[in-house]
C-alpha positions as CSV (number, residue, x, y, z in Angstrom):
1,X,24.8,29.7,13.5
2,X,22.3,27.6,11.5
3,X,22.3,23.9,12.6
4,X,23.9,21.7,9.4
5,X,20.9,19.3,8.7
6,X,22.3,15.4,9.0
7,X,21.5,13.7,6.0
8,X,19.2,10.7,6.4
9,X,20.3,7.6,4.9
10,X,17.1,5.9,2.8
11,X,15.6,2.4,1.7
12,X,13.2,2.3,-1.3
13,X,11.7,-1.2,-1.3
14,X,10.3,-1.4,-4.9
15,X,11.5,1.8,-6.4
16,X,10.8,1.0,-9.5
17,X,7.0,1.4,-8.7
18,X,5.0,4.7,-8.5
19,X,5.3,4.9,-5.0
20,X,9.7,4.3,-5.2
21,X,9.9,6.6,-8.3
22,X,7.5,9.2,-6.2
23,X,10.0,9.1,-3.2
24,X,13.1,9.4,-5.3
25,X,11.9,13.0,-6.7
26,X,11.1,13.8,-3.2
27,X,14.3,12.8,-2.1
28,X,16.1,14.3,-5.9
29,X,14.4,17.8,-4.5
30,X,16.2,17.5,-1.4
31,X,19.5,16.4,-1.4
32,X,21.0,17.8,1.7
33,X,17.9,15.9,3.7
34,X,18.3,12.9,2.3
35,X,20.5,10.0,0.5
36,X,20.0,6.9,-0.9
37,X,21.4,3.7,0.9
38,X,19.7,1.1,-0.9
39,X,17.7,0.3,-4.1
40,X,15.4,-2.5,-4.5
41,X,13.3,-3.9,-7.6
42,X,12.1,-6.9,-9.3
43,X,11.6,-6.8,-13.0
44,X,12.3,-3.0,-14.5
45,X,16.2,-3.6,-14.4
46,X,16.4,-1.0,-16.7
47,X,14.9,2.1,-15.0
48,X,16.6,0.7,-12.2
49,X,20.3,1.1,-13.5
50,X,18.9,4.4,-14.3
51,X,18.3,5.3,-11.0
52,X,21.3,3.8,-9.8
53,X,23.4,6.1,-12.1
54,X,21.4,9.2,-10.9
55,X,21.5,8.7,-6.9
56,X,24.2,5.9,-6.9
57,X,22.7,3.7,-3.7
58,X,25.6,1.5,-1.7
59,X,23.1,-1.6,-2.6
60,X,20.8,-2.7,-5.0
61,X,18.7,-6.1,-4.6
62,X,17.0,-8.1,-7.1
63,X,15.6,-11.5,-5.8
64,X,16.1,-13.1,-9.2
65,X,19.7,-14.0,-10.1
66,X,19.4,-13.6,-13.9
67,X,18.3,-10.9,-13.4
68,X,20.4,-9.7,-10.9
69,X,23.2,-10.5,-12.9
70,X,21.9,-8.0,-15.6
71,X,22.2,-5.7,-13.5
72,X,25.2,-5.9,-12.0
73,X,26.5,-5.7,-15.9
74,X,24.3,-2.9,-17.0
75,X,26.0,-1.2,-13.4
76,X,29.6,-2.0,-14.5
77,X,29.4,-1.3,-17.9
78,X,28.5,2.5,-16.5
79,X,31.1,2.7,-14.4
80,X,29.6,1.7,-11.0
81,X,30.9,-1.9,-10.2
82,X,31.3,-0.6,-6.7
83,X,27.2,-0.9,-6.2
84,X,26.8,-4.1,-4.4
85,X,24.1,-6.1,-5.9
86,X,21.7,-8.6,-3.6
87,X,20.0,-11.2,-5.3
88,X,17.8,-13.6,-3.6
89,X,14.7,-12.6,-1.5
90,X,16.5,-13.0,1.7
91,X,18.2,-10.0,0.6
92,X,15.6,-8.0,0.7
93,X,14.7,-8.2,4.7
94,X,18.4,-7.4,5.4
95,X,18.8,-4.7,3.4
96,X,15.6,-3.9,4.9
97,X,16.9,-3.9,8.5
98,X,20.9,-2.9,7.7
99,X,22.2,-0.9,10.5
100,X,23.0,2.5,8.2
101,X,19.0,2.7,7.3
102,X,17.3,5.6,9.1
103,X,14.3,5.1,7.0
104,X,12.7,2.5,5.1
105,X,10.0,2.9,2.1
106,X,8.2,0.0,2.2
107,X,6.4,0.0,-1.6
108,X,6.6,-4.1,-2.6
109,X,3.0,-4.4,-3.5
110,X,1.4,-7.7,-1.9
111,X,2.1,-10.2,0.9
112,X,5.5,-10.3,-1.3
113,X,6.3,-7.3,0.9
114,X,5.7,-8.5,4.3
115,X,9.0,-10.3,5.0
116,X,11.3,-7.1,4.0
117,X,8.3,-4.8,6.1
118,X,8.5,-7.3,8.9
119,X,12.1,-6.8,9.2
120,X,12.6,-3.3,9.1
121,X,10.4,-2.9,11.9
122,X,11.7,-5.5,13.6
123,X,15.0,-3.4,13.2
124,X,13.3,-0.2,15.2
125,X,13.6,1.4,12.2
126,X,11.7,4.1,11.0
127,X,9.0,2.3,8.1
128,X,7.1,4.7,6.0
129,X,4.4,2.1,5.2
130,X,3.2,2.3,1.8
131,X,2.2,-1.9,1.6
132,X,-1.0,-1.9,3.3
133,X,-0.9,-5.8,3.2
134,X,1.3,-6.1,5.4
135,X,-1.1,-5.1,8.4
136,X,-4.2,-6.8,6.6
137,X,-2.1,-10.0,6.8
138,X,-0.5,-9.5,9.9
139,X,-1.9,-6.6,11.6
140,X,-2.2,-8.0,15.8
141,X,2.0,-9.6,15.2
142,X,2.5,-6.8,13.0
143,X,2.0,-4.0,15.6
144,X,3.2,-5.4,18.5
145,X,6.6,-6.4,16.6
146,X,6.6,-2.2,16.4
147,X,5.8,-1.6,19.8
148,X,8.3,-4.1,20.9
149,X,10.8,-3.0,18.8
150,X,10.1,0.9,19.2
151,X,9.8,1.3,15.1
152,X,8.1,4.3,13.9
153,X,5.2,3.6,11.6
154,X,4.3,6.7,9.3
155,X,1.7,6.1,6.7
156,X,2.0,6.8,2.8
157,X,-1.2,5.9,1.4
158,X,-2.8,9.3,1.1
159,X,-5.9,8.4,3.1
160,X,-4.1,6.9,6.2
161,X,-1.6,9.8,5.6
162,X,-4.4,12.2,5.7
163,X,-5.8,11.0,9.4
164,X,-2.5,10.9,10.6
165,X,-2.4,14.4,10.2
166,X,-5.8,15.5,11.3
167,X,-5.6,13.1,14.7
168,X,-4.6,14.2,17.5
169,X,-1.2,13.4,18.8
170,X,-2.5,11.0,21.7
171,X,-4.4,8.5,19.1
172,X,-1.9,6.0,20.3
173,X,-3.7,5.8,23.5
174,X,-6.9,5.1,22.4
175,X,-9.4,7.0,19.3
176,X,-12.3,7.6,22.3
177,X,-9.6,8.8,24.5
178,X,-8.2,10.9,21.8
179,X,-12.1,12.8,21.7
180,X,-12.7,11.1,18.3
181,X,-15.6,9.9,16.8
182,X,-14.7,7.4,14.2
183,X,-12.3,7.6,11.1
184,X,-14.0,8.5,7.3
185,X,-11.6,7.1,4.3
186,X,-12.7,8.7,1.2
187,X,-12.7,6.5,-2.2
188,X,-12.7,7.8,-5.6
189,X,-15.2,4.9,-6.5
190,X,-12.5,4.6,-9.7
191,X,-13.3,4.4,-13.4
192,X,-16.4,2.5,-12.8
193,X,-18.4,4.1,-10.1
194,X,-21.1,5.2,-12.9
195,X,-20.7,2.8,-15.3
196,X,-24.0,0.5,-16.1
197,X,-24.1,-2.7,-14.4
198,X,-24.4,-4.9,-17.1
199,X,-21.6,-3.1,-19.0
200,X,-19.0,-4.7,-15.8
201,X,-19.0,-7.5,-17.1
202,X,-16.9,-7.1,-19.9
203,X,-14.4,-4.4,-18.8
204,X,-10.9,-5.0,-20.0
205,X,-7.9,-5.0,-17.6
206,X,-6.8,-2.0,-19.4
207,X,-10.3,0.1,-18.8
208,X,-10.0,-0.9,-14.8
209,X,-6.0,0.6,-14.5
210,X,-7.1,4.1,-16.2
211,X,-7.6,5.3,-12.9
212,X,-9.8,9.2,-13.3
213,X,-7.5,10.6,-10.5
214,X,-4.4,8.8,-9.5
215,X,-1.6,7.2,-11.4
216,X,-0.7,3.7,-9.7
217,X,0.5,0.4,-10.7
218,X,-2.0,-2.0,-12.1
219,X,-2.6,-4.4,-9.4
220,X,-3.6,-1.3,-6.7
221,X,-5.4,0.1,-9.7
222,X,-7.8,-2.8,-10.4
223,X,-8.0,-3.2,-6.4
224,X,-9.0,0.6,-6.9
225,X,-12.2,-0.6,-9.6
226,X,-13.5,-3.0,-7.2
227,X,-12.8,-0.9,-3.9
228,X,-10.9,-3.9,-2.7
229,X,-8.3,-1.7,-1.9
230,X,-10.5,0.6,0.4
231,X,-12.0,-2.8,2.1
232,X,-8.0,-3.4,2.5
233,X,-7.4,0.9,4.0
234,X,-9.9,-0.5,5.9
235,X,-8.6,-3.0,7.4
236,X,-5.1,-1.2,7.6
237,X,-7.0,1.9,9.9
238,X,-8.0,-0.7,12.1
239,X,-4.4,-1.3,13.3
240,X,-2.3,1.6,12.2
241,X,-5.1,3.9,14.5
242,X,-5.9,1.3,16.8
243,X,-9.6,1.7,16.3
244,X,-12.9,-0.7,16.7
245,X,-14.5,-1.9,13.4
246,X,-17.1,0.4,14.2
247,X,-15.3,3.5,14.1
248,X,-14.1,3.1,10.7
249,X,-16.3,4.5,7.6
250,X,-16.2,4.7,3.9
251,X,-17.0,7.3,1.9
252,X,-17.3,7.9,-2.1
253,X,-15.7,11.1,-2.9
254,X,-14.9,11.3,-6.8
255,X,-13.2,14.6,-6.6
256,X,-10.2,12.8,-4.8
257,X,-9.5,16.6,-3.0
258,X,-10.1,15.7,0.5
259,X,-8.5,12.7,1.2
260,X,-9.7,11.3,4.5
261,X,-11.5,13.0,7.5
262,X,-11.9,12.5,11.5
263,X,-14.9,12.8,13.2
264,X,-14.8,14.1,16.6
265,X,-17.1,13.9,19.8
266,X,-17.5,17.6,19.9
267,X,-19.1,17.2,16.6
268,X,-15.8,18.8,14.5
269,X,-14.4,17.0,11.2
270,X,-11.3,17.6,11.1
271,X,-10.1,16.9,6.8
272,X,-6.6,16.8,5.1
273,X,-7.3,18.6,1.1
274,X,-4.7,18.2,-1.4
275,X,-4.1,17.8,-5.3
276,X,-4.0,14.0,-6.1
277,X,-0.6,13.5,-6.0
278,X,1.8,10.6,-4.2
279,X,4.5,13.0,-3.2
280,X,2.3,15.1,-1.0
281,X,2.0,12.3,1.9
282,X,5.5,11.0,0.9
283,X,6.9,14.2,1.3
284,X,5.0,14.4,4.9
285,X,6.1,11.1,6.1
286,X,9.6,11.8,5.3
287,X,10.1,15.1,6.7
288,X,8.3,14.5,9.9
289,X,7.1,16.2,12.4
290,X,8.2,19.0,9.9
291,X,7.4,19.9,6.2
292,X,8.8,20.2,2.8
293,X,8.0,20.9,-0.4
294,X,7.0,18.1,-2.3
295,X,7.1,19.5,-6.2
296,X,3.2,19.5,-6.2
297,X,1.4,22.4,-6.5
298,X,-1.0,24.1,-4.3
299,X,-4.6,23.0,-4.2
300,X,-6.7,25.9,-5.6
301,X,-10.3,25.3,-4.4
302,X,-11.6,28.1,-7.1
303,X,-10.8,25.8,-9.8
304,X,-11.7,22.5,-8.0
305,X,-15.1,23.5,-7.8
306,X,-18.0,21.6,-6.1
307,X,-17.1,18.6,-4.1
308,X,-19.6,15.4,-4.0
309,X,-19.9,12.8,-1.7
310,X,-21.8,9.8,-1.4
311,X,-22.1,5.9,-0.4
312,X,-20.6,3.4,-1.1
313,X,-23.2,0.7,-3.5
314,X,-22.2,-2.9,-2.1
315,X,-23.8,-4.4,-5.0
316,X,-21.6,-2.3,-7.5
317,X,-18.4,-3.0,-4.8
318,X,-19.2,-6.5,-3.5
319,X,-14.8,-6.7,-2.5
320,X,-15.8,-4.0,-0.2
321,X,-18.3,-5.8,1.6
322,X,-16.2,-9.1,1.8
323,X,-13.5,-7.0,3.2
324,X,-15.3,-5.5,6.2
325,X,-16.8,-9.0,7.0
326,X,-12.8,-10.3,6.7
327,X,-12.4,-7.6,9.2
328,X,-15.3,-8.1,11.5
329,X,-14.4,-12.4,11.4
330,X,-10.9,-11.5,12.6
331,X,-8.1,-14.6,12.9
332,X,-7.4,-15.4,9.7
333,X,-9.7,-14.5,7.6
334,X,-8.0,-10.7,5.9
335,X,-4.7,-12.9,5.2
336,X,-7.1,-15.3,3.2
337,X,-8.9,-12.2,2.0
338,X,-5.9,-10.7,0.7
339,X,-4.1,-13.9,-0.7
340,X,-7.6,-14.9,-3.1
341,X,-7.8,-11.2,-4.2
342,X,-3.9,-11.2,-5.7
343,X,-4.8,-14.7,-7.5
344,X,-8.0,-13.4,-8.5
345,X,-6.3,-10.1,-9.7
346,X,-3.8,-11.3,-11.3
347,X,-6.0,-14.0,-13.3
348,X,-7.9,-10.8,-14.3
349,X,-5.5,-8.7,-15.8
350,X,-3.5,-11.8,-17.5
351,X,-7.4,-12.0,-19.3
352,X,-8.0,-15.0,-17.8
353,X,-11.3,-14.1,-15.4
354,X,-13.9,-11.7,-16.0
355,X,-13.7,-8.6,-13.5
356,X,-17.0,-9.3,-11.9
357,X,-15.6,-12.9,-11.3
358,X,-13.0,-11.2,-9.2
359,X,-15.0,-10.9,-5.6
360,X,-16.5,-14.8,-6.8
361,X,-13.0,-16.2,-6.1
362,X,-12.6,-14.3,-3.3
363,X,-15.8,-14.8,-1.5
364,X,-15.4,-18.8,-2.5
365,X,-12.2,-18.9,-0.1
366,X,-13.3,-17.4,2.6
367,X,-16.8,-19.2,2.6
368,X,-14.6,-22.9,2.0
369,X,-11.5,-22.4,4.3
370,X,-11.8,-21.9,8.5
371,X,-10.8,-19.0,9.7
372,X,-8.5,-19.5,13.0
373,X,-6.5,-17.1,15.0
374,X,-2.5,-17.0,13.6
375,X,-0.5,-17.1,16.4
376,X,2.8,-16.6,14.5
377,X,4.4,-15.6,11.1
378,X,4.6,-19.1,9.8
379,X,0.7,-19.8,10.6
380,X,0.3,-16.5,8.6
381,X,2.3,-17.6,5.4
382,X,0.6,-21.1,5.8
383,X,-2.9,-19.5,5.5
384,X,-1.6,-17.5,2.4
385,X,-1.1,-20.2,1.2
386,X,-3.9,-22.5,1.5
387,X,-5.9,-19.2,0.4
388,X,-4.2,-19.1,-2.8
389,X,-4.5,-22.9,-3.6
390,X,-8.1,-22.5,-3.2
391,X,-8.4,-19.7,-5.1
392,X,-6.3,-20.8,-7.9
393,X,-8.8,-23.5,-8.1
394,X,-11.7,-21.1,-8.2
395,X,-10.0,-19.7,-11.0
396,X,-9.6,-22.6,-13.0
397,X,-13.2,-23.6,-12.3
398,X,-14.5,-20.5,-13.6
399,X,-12.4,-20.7,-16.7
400,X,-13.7,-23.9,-17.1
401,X,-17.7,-23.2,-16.5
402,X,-16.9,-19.9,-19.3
403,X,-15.4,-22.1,-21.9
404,X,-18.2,-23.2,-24.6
């Protein structure tokens, strides 16, 4: 007699986002594996009610009562007042943590994710970690909250995805242990990697988000232009693979086929290939240790062709560089790394800061604010802070210095 699988009850922190409407395919593929619990978004109320008619969560949370209370309209007017609908940003950490949650997406892009992250794992739950900023804020309280709590951390971006499958099972216990070498994330370079210096000056926001491989949210794609977001993988390696600065490399690999390698003592590299697609290392995580299909199709090398690979140019990628020395300071400094580059971001794509002025603001926080060790969730929040005050500043100064 075949063993009748047990559905597994799911959390989609942001599913509104390419990562939450990723997962809910997965999850639309495989309905006797896997049911939705809970539902949570910020501003797209609309293709939320959407999904809240197709997979019909217990709980949806908004933190924003307008527009909360939207939704809780849109959801009775189709029939389905019996959702209950959060709406405040405490919400989000206890939906986060609620005791029917075998599994928690964690997609919130930002340090706006950490308090919902925070909790699941805190709950020993099961936290497929798709907001890297979470251990570049937090990493040392971050992963001894897991161990302490017995939480189960699998990885979603599709480079940390990609070493968690080619390590060993013992990494826990130490890489050189383990017999390996050091970590290699692999980077697209994005849509500027051959572009002509002087032409970065005046990209647009929307020339930075049109990504040649992937299709992500705007923020992680103009993190994506300036490699920020590999200085942040970075970062994130560091702690998800307990591994030495040293043992963490970057390389350029446009093709976006192989997605991350390990390098072993014996001199093998062990490398995860795949078709750029989000649901591949979803579809892992979820499903682990075993495997399903994901609705992406198979890589065929014959058509992939040749495969390039090459180094990353810290003058064309300064974000990359501040990032490792964030890394290499330690204490606070990636939690004032990461706050200045979401200001700095954010000023960029609301046109209000040239993209090459986006590593500037950054590098001005971290070169005016001290860096000291963060004993504790509130130092943490209070050095987000400060970091964005500062960087807001920057901002404004640079506004100001443009202006004729």
């Amino acid at each position: 007699m075949t063993a009748t699988l047990r559905q597994r009850n799911v959390v989609i922190l942001g599913s509104t986002g390419s990562i939450g409407t990723s997962t809910l395919d997965v999850i639309r593929r495989h309905p006797d594996r896997f049911s939705v619990l809970a539902l949570t978004a910020h501003r797209n109320i609309d293709l939320l009610v959407a999904q809240c008619v197709e997979f019909k969560p217990r709980i949806v949370a908004v933190p924003d009562a307008e527009r909360a209370a939207r939704t809780r309209e849109a959801l009775t007017a189709r029939g389905l007042q019996d959702i209950e609908v959060m709406d405040t940003p405490t919400h989000l950490a206890q939906v986060a943590a609620h005791a029917d949650a075998d599994m928690i997406m964690a997609a919130i892009v930002g340090a706006a994710g950490l308090p919902a992250t925070l909790a699941a794992v805190e709950a020993g739950k099961t936290v497929l970690l798709a907001n890297k900023e979470a251990l570049v804020m937090s990493g040392p309280l971050f992963m001894q909250a897991a161990r302490r709590a017995g939480a189960l951390l699998l990885p979603i971006d599709s480079e940390h995805n990609a070493i968690f499958q080619a390590l060993p099972v013992n990494f826990r216990e130490g890489l050189d242990r383990a017999g390996v070498r050091k970590i290699i994330l692999t980077a697209s370079g994005g849509p500027f990697r051959t572009l002509p210096l002087d032409a970065l000056q005046s990209v647009t926001p929307d020339e930075a988000c049109a990504h040649p491989n992937w299709v992500m949210g705007r923020k992680i794609s103009v993190d994506s232009a300036t490699m920020m977001n590999k200085g942040l993988e970075v970062i994130e390696a560091r702690w998800l693979f307990n591994a030495a600065p040293d043992q963490v490399e970057v390389l350029i690999h446009p093709q976006s086929i192989i997605h991350s390698m390990v390098s072993y003592h014996d001199g093998s590299v062990l490398a995860q290939l795949g078709n750029p697609d989000m649901r591949t290392p979803i579809a892992c995580a979820m499903a682990w240790p075993e495997r399903i299909d994901a609705g992406v199709a198979p890589l065929d090398l014959t058509r992939s062709g040749r495969l390039d690979f090459e180094a990353p140019d810290e003058t064309r990628f300064p974000c990359l560089k501040l990032a490792r020395e964030a890394m290499l300071r330690g204490g606070g400094a990636p939690t004032l790394l990461n706050a200045a580059n979401e200001v700095a971001v954010e000023a960029f794509l609301d046109q209000r800061l040239p993209f090459m002025r986006i590593a500037d603001v950054v590098k001005s926080v971290l070169d005016e604010l001290p860096v000291e060790e963060l004993p504790d969730l509130d130092a943490v929040y209070a050095a987000d802070r400060s970091a964005r005050e500062v960087a807001s500043r920057s901002v404004m100064s640079r506004i100001f210095a443009s202006t004729p």
